[in-house]
matplotlib code that plots the C-alpha trace (Angstrom):
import matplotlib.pyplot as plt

x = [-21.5, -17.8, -17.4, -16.0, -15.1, -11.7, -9.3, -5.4, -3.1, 0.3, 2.9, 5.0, 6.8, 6.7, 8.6, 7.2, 8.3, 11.2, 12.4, 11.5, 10.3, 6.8, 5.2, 2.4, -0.6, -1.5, -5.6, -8.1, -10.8, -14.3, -15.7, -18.8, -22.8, -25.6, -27.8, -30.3, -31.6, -33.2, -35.5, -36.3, -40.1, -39.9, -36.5, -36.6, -33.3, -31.7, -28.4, -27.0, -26.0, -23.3, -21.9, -17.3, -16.2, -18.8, -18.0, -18.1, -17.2, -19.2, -16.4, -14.6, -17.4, -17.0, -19.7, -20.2, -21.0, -23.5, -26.1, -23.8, -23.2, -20.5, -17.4, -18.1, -21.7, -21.8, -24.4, -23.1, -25.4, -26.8, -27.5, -30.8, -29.8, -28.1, -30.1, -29.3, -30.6, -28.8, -30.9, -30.2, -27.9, -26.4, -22.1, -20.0, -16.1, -13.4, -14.0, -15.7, -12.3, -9.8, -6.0, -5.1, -8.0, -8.3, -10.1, -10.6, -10.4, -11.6, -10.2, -9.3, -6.3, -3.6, -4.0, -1.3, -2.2, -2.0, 0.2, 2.2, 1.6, 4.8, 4.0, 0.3, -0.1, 4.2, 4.5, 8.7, 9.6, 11.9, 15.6, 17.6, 20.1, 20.8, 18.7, 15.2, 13.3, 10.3, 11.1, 8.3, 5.4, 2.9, 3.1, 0.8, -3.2, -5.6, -6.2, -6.9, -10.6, -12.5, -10.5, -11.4, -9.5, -11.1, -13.0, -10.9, -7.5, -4.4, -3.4, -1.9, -5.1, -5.7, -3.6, -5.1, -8.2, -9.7, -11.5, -9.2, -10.5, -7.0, -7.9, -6.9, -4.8, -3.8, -4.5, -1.3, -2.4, -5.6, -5.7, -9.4, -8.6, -7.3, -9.4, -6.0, -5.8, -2.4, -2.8, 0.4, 1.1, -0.1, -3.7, -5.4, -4.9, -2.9, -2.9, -6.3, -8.0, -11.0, -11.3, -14.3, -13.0, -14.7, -14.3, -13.5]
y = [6.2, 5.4, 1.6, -0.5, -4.0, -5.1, -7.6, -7.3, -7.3, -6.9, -5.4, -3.0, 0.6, 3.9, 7.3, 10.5, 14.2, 13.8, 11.1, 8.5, 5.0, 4.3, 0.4, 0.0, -2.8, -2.2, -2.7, -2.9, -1.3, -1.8, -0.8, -2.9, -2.6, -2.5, -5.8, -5.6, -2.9, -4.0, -1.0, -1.3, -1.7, -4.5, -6.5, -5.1, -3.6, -1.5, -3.2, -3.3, -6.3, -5.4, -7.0, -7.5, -8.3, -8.7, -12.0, -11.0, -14.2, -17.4, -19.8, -18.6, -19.6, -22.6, -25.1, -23.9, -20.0, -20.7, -18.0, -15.9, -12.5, -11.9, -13.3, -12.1, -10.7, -8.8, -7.4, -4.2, -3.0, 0.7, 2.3, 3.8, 7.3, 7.5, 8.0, 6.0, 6.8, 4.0, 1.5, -1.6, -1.5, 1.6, 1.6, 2.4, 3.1, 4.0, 7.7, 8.1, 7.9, 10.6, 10.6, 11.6, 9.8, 6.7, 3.5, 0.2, -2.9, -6.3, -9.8, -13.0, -13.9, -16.4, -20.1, -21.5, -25.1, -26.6, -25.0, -24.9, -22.8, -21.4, -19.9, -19.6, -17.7, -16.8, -18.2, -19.0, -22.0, -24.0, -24.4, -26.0, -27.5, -30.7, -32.8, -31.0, -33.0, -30.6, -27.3, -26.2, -27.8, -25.7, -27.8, -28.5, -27.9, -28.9, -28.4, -29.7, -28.1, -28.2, -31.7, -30.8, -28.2, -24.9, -23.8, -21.1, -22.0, -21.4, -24.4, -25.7, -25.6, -24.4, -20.6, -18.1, -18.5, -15.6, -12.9, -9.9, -6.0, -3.3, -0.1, 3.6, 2.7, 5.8, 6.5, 7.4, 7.1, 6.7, 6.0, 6.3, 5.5, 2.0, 1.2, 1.3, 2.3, 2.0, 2.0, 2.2, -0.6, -4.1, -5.7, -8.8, -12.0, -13.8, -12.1, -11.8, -11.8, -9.8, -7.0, -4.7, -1.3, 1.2, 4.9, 6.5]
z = [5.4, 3.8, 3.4, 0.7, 0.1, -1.3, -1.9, -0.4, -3.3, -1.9, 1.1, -0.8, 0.6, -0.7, 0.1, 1.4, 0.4, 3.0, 1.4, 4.6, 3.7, 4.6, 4.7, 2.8, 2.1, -1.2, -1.9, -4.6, -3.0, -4.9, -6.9, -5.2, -6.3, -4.2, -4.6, -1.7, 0.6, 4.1, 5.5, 9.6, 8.0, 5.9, 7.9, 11.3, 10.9, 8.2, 6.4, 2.3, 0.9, -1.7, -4.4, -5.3, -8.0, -10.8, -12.8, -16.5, -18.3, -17.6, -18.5, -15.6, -13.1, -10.9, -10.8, -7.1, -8.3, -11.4, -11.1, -8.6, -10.5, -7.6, -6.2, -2.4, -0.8, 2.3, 4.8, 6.2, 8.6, 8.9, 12.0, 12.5, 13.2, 9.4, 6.1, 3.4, -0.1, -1.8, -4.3, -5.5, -8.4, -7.4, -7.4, -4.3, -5.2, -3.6, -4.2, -1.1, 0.9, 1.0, 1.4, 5.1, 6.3, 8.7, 8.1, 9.8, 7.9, 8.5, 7.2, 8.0, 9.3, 7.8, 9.2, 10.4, 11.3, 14.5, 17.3, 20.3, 23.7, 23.2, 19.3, 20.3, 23.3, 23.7, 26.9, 28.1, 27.6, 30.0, 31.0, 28.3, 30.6, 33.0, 30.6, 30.5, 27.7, 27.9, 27.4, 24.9, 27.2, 28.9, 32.0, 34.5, 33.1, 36.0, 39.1, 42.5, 42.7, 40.2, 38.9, 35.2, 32.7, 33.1, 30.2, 28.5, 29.4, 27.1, 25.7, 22.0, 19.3, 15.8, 14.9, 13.0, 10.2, 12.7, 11.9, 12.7, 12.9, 12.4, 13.7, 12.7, 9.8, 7.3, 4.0, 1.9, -1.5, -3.5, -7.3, -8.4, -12.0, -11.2, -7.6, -5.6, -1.8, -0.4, 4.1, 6.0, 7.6, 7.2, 7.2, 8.2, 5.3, 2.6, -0.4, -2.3, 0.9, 1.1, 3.4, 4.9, 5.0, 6.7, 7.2, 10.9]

ax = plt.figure().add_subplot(projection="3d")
ax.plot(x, y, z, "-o")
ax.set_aspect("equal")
plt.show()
């Protein structure tokens, strides 16, 4: 099982042998600590809770986090056909990912307030001539049966604050030393948004 949790740090670019300039989202991947095991025995399922980024220092805790070892906890879940031989305390870094391979990686993406159809969903907006006045409006939203707004319909509403899942992403470059992964192309979040990676 390769998963990790980390935290986005930046968009930066890199170049490869050939001398080609490759976009990359620059991560601090783990290192994370298991602090629960759930067995399909004792929970009915089997899942590790793991610990990111261990809080050393109690003057930098928040009232909100007293007694919270951890900045984030997540459940992953296990599934039954795999063994896992992982206690509680045990570290997970980012060694278990190799350059070359591809990942997933979950986050949530940036909020951008309340929004248009146009920005929202791209639709075209009208003609800009011979004194249209509503050019960015979605236009017409009922019907004549059923006379209500169909549930589901794409309309202006809240943008982004989703959770977002970017598949088959490369690995460039792994620094073990300093808990850096560096994926080409660009990942879910603002920066110092935490992501689930997982291995493919």
């Amino acid at each position: 099982m390769k998963f990790v949790l980390g935290k986005k740090i930046k968009m930066t670019q890199i170049f490869d042998e050939n001398g080609k300039v490759i976009p990359v989202t620059l991560i601090q991947a783990g290192p994370c600590w298991v602090c629960q095991v759930k067995t399909e025995d004792k929970d009915g399922y089997q899942a590790l809770q793991l610990g990111f980024e261990r809080i050393e220092k109690e003057k930098k805790i928040k009232k909100t986090m007293k007694g919270k070892p951890y900045r984030w906890l997540r459940e992953i879940r296990i599934a039954k056909e795999e063994k896992c031989d992982l206690k509680p305390g045990d570290k997970i870094d980012i060694s278990v990912f190799k350059e070359g391979s591809k990942v997933k990686i979950t986050g949530i993406s940036k909020g951008k307030g309340f929004a248009g159809g146009v920005k929202r969903w791209g639709f075209k907006d009208k003609a800009k001539a011979h004194g249209a006045k509503d050019m960015r409006k979605i236009g017409s939203t009922g019907s004549r049966y059923p006379q209500r707004v169909i549930k589901g319909k794409k309309m202006p509403g809240r943008m982004g604050s989703e959770k977002v899942t970017v598949k088959n992403l490369k690995i460039v470059k792994i620094d073990v030393d300093n808990n850096l992964m560096a994926v080409r192309g660009a990942v879910p979040g603002h920066r110092g948004t935490l992501l689930e990676i997982r291995g493919l």
